[in-house]
MARBA-3410 file (N, C-alpha, C, O; in Angstrom, 1 decimal):
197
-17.8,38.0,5.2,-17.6,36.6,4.8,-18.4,35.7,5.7,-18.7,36.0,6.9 ~ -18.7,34.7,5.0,-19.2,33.5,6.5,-18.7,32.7,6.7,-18.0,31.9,6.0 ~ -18.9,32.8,8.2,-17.9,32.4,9.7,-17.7,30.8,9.4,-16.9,30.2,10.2 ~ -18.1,30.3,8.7,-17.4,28.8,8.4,-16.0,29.3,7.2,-15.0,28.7,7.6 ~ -15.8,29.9,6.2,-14.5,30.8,6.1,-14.3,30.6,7.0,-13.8,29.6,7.5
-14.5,31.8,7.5,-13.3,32.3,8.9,-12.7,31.6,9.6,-11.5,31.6,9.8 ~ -13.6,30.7,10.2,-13.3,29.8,10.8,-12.5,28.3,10.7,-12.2,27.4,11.4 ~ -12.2,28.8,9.0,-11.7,27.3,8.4,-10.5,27.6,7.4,-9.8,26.6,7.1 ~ -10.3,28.7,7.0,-9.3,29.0,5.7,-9.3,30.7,5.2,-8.9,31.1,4.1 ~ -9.6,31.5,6.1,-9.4,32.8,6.2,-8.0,33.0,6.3,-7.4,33.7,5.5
-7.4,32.6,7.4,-5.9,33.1,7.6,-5.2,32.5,6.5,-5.5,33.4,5.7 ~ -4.7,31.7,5.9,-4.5,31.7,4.7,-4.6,32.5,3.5,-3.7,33.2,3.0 ~ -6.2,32.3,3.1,-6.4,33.2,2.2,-6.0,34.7,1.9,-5.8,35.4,0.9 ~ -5.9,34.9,3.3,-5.3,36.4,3.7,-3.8,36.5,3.8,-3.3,37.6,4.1 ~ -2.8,35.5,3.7,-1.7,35.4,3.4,-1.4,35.5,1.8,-0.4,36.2,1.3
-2.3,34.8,1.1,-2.7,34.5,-0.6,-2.8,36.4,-0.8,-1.9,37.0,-1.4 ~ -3.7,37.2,-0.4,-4.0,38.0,-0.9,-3.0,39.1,-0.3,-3.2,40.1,-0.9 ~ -2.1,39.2,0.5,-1.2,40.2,1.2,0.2,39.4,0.0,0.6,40.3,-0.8 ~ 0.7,38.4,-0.3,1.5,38.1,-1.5,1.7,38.7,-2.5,2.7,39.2,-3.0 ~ 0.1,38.6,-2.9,-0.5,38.8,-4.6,-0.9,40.9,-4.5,-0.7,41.6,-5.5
-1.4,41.3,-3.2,-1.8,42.8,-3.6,-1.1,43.1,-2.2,-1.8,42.9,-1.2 ~ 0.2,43.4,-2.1,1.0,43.8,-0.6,0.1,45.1,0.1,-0.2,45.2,1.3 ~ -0.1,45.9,-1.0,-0.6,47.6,-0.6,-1.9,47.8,-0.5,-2.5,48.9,-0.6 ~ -2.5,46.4,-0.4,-4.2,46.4,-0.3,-4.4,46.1,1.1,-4.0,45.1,1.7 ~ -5.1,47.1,1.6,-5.8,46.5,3.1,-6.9,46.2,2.9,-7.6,46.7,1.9
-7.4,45.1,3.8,-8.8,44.7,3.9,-9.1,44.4,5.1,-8.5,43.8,5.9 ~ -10.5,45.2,5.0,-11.3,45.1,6.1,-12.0,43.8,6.5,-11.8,43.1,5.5 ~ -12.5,43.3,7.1,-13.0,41.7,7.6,-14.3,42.3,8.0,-14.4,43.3,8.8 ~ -15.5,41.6,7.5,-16.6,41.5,8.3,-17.6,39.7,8.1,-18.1,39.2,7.1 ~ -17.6,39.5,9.1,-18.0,38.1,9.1,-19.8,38.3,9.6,-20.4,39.0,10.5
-20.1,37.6,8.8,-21.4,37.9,8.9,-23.0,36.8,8.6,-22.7,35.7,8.2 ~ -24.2,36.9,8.6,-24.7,35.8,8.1,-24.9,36.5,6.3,-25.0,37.7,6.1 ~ -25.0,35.6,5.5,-25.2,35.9,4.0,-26.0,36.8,3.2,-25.9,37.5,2.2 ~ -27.3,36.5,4.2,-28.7,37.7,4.2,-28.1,38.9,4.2,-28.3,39.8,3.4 ~ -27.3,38.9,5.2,-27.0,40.6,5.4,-25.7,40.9,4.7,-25.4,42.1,4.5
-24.8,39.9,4.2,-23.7,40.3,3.3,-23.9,40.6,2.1,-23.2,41.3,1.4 ~ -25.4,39.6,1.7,-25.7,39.7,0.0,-26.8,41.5,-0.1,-26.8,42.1,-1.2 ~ -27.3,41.7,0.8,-27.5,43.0,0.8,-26.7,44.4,0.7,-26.9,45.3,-0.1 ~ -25.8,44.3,1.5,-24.7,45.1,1.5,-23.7,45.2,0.4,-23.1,46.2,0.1 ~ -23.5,44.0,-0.3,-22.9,43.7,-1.3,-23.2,44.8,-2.9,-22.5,45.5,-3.6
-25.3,44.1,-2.7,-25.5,44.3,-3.9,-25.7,46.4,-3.6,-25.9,47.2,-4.5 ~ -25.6,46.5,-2.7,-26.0,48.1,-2.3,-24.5,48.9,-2.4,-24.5,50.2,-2.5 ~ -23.5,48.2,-2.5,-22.1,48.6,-3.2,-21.3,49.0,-1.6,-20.2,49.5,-1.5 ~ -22.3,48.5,-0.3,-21.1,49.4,0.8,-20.0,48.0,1.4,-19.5,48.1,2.5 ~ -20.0,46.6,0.4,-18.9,45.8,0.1,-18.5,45.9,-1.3,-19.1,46.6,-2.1
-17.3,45.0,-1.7,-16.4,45.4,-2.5,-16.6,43.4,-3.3,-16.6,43.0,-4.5 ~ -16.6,42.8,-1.9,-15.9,41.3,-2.3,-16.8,40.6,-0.9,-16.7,41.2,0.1 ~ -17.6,39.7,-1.0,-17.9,38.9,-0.3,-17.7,37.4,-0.5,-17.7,37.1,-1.7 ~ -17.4,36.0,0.6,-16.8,35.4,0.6,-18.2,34.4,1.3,-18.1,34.2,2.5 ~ -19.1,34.0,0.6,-20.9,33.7,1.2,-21.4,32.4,0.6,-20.8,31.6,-0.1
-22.6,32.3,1.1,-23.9,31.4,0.1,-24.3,32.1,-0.6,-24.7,33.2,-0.3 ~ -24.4,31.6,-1.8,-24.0,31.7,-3.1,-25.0,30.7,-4.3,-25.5,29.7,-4.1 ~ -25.0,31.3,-5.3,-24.6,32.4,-5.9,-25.2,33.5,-5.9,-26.4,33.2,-5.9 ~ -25.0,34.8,-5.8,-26.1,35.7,-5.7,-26.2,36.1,-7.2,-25.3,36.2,-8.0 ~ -28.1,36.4,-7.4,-28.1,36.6,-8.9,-28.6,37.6,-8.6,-29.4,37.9,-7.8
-27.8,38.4,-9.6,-27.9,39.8,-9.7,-27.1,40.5,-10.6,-25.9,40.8,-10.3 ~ -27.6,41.0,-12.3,-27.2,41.1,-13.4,-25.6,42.2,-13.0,-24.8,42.5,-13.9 ~ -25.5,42.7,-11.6,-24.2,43.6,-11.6,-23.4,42.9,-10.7,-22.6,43.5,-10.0 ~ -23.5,41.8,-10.6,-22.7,41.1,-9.3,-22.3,39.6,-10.6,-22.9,39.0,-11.5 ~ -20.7,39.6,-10.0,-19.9,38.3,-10.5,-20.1,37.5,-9.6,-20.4,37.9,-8.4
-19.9,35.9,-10.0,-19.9,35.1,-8.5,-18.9,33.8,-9.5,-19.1,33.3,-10.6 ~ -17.9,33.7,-8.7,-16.9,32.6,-8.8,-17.3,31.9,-7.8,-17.8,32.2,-6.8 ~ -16.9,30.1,-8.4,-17.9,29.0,-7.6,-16.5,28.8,-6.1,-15.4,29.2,-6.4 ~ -16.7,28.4,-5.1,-15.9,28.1,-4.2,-15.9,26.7,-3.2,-15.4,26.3,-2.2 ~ -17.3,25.9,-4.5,-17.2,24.6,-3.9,-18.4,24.5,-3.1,-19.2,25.3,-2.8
-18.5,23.6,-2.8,-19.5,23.0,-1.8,-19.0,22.5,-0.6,-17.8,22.2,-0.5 ~ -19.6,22.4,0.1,-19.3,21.8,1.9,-20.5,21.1,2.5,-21.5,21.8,3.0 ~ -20.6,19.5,2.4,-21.8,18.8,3.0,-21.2,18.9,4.6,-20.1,19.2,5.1 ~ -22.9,18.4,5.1,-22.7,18.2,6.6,-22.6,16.9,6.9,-22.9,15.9,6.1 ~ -22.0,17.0,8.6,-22.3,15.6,9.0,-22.8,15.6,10.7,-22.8,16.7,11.2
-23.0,14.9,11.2,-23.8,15.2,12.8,-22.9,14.4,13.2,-22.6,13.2,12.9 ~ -22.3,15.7,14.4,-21.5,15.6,15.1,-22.2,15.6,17.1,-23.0,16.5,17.4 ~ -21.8,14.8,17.8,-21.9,14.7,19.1,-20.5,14.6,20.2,-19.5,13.9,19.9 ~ -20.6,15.3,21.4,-20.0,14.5,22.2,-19.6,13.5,22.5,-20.6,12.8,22.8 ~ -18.1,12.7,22.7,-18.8,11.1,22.8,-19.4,11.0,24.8,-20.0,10.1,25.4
-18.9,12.4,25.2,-19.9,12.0,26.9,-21.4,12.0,26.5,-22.0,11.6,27.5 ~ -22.7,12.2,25.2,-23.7,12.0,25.3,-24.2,11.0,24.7,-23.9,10.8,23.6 ~ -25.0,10.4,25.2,-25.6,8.8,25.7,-26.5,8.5,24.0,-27.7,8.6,23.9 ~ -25.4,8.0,22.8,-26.3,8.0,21.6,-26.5,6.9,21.1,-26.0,6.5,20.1 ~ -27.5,6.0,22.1,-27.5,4.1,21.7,-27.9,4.1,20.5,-27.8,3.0,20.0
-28.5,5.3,19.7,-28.8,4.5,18.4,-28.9,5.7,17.6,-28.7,6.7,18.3 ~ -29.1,6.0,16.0,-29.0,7.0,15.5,-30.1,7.4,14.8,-29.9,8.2,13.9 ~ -31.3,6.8,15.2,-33.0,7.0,14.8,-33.7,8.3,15.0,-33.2,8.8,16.0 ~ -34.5,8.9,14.7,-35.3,10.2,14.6,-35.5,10.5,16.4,-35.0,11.4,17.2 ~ -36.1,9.5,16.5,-36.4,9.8,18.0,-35.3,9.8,19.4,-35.7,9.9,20.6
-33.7,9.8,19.0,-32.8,9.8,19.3,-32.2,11.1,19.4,-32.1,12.1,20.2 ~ -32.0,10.8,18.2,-31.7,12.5,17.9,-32.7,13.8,18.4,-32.2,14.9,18.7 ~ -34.0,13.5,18.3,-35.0,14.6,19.1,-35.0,14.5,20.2,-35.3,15.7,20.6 ~ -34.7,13.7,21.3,-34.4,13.3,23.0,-33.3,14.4,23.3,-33.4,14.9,24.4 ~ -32.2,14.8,22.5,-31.0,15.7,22.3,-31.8,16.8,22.0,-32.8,16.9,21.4
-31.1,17.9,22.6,-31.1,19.6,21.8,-30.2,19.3,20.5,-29.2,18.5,20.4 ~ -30.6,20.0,19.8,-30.3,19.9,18.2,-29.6,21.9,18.3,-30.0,23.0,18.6 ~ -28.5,21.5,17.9,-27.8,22.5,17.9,-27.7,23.8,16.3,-27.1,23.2,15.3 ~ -27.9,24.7,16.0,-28.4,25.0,14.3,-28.1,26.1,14.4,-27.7,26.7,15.4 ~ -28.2,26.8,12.9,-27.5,27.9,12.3,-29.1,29.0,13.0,-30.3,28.7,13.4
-28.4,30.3,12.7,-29.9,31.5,13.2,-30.9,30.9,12.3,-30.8,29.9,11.6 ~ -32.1,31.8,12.6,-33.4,31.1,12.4,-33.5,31.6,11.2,-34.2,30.9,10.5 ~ -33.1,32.7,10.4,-32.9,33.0,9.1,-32.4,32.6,8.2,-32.5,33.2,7.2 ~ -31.6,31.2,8.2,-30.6,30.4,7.5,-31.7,29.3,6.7,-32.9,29.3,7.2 ~ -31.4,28.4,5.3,-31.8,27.9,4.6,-31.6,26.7,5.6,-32.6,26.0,5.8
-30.3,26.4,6.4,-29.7,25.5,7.4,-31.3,25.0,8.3,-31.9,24.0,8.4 ~ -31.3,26.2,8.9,-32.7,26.6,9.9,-33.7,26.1,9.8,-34.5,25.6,10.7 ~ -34.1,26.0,8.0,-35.9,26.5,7.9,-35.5,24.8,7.5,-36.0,24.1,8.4 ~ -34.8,24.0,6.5,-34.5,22.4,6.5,-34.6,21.7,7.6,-35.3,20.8,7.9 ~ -33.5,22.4,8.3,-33.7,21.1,9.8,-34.9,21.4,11.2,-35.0,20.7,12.2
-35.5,22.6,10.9,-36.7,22.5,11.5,-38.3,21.5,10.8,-39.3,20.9,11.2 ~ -37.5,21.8,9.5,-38.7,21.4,8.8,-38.4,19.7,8.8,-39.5,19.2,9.0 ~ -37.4,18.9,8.6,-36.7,17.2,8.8,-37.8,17.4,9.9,-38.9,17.5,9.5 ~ -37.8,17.5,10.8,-37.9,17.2,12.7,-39.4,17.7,12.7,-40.0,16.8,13.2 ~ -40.1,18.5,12.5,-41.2,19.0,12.3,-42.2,17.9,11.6,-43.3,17.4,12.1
-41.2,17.5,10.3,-42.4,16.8,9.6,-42.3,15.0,10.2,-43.2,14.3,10.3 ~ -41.1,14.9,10.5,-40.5,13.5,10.8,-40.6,13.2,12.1,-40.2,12.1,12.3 ~ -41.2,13.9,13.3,-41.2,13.9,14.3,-42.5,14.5,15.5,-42.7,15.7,15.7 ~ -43.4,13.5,16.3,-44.4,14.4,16.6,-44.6,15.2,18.1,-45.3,16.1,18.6 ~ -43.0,14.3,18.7,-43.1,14.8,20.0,-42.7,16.1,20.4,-43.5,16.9,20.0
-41.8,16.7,21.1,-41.6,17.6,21.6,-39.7,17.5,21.3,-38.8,16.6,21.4 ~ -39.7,18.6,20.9,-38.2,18.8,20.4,-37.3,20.0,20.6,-38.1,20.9,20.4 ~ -36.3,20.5,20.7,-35.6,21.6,21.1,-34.2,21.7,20.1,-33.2,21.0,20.0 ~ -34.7,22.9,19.3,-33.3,23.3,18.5,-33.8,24.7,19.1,-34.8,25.4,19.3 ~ -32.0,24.8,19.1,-31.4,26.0,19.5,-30.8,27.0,18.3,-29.6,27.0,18.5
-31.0,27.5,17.5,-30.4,28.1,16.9,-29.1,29.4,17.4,-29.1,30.3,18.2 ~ -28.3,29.0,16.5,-27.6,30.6,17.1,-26.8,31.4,15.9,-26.9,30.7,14.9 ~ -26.3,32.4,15.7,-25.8,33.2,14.9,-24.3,32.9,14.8,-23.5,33.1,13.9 ~ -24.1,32.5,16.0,-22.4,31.8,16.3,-21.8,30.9,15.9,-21.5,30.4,16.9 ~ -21.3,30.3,14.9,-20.7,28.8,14.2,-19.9,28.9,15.5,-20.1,27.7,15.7
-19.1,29.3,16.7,-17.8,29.3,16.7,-18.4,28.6,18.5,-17.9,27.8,19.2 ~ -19.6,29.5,18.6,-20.7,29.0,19.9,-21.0,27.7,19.6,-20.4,26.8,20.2 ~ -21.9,27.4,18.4,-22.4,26.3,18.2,-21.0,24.8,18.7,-20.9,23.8,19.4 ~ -20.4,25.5,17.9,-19.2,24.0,17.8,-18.9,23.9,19.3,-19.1,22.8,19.8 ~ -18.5,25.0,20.3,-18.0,24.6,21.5,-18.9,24.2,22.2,-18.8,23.2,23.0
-20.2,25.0,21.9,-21.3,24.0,22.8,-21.5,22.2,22.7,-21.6,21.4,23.6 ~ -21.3,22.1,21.3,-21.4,21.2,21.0,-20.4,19.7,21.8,-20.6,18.6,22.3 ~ -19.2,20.7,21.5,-18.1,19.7,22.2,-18.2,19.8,23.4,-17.6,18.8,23.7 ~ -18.6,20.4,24.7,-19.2,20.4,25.6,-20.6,19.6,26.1,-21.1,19.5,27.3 ~ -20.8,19.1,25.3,-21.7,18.1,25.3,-23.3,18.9,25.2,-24.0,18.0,25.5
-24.0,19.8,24.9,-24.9,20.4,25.1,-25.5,20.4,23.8,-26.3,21.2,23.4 ~ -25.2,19.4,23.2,-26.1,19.2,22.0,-25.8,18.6,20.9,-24.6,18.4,20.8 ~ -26.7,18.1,19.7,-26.1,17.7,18.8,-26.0,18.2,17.7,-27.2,18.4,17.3 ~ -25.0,18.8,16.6,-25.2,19.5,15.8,-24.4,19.0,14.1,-23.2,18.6,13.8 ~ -25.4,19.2,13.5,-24.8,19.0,11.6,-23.9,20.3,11.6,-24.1,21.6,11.7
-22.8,19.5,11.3,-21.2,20.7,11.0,-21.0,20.3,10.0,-21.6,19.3,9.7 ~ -20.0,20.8,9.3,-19.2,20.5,8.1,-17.7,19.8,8.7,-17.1,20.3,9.6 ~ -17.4,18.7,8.2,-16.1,18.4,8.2,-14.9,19.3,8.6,-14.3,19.3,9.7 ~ -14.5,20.4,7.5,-13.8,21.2,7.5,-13.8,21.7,8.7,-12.7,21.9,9.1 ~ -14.7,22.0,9.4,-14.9,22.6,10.4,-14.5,21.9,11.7,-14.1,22.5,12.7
-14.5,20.7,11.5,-15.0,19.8,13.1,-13.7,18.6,12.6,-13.1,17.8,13.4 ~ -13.5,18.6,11.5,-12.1,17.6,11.3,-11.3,17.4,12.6,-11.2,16.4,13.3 ~ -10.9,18.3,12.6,-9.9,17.8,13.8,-10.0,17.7,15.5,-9.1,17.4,16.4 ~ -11.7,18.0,15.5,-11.9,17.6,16.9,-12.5,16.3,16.7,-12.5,15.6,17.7 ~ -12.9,15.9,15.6,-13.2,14.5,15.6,-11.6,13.5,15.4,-11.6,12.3,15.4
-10.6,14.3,15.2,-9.2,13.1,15.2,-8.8,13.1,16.9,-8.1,12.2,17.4 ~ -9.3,14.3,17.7,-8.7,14.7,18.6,-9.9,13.9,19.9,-9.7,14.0,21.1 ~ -11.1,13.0,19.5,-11.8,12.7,20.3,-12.6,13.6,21.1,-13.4,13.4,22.0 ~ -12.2,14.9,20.4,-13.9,15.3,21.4,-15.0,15.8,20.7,-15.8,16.7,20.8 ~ -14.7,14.7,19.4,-16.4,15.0,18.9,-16.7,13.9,18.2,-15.9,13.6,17.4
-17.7,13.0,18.3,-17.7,11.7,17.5,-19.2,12.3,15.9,-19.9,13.2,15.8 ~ -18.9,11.1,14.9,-19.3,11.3,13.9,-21.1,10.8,14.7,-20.9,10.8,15.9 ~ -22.3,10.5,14.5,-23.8,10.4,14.3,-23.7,10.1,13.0,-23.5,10.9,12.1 ~ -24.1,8.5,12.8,-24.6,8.3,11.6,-25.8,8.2,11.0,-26.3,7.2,10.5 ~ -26.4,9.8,11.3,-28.4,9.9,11.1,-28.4,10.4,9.3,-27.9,11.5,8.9
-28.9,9.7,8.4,-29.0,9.5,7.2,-29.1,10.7,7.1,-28.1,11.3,6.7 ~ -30.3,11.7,7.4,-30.7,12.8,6.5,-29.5,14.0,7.1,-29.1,13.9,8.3 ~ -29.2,14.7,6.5,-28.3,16.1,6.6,-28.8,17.2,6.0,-29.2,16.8,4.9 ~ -29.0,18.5,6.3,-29.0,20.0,5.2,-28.6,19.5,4.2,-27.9,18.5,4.1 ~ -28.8,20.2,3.4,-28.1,20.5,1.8,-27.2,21.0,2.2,-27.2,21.8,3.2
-26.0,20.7,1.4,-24.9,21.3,1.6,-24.7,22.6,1.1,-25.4,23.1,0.2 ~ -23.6,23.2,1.9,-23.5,24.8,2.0,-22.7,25.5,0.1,-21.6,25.2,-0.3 ~ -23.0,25.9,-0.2,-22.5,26.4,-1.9,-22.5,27.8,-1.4,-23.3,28.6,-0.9 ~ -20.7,27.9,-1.7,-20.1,28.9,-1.5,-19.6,29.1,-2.6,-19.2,28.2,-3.4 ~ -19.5,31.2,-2.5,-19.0,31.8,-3.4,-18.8,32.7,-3.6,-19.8,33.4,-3.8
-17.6,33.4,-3.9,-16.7,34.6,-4.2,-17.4,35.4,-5.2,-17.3,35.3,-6.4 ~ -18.4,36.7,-4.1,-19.1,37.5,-5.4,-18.7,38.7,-4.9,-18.8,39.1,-3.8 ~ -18.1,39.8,-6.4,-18.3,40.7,-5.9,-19.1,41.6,-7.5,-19.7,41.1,-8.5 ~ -18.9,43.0,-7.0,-19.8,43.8,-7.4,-18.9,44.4,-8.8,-17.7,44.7,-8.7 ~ -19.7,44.5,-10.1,-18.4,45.1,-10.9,-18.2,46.6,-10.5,-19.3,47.0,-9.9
-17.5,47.2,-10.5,-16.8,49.0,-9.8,-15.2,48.7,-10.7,-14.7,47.7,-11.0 ~ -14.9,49.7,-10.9,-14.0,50.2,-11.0,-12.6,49.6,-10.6,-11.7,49.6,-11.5 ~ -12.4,49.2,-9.8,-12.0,48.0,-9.0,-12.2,46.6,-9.6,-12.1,45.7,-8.7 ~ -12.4,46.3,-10.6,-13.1,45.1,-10.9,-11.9,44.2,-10.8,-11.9,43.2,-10.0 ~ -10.5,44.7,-11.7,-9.9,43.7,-12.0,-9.3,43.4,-10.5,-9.2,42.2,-10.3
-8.8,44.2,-9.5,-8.6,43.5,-8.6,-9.4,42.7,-7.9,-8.9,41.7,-7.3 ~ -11.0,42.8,-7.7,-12.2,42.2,-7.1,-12.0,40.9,-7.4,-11.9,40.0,-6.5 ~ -11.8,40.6,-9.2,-11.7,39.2,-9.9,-10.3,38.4,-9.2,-10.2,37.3,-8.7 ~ -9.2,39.2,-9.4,-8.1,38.5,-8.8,-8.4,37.8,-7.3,-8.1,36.6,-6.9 ~ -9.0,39.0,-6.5,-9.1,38.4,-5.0,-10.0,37.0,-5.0,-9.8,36.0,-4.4
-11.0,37.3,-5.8,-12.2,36.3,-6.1,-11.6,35.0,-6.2,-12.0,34.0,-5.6 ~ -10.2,35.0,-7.2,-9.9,34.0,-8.4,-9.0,33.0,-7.0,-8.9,31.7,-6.9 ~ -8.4,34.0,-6.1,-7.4,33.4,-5.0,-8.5,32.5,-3.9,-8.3,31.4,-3.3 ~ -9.3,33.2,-4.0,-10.3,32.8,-3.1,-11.0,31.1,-3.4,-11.4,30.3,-2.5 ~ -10.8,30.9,-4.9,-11.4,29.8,-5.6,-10.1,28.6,-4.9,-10.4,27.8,-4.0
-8.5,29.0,-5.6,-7.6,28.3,-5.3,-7.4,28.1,-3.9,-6.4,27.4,-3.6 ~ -8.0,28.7,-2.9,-7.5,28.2,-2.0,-8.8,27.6,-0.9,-8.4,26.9,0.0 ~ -10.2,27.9,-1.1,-10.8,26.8,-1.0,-10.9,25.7,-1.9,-11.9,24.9,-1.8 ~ -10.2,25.6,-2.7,-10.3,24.0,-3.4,-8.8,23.2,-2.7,-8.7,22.0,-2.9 ~ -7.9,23.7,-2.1,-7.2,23.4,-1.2,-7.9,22.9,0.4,-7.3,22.1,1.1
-9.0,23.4,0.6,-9.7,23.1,2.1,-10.7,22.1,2.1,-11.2,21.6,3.1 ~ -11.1,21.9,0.4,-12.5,20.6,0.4,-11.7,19.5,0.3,-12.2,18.4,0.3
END
């Protein structure tokens, strides 16, 4: 699944599906999408929980919503204003360099920017955020994610116009044998991120 799940409405969901299928175990693997929608379509997953939709005439995908970003800072870093060249003075904090996240906000700052600039990418949503609230950078999160360090004051909102495209997630699994439970887990998966947007 990807770590913004996990990180935001996993334990739940996993309460939803221990209710609904008591005698079903499930394994957890949190991962970036590249490598879940691979594994998926190769049958050694069952149910992924990703960016989305994957097309692929043997794979289902139930929608699970969208998640825009917003730029989030420390309020200990010095942000007198919220202009291109502000924001490039900061390390820019970002998803691995494999991400759609990655190749947009290199490409914003690349094309919009001529000086010298530093994004950090990492594989870690869970790095990223702490770094962040640590003050070591600035980074586009999702709400969901950062909600409550922004009620809690240690993360303030950046109001820099442009953001990624928002993240489109979605419950795809593979038809097998298995299906009608696949669809159920899928279907739980819908109801309870439309509980989290």
């Amino acid at each position: 699944m990807a770590e913004l799940i996990a990180q935001t409405w996993l334990r739940d969901y996993l309460l939803d599906l221990r209710q609904v299928f008591p005698n079903v175990d499930v394994e957890l693997r949190v991962d970036l999408t590249i490598n879940l929608r691979e594994e998926l379509v190769s049958r050694s997953l069952d149910l992924c929980l990703l960016n989305g939709p994957i097309s692929n005439f043997n794979i289902t995908n139930i929608d699970l919503g969208s998640v825009p970003y917003l730029w989030v800072a420390s309020p200990k870093l010095p942000l007198a204003d919220s202009d291109i060249a502000t924001m490039a003075s900061h390390t820019i904090l970002t998803h691995a360099r494999n991400t759609r996240h990655f190749v947009e906000l290199s490409a914003h700052f690349r094309d919009g920017w001529e000086g010298p600039i530093r994004i950090v990418p990492s594989s870690s949503l869970a790095a990223s955020l702490q770094m962040t609230i640590d003050g070591l950078g600035i980074a586009p999160m999702s709400r969901t994610l950062v909600g409550r360090h922004l009620e809690a004051g240690e993360l303030v909102e950046v109001p820099y116009p442009w953001k990624p495209s928002a993240l489109i997630f979605t419950a795809s699994y593979a038809h097998t044998p298995a299906s009608f439970l696949l669809r159920r887990a899928a279907e739980l998966a819908g109801e309870r991120a439309a509980l989290h947007h």
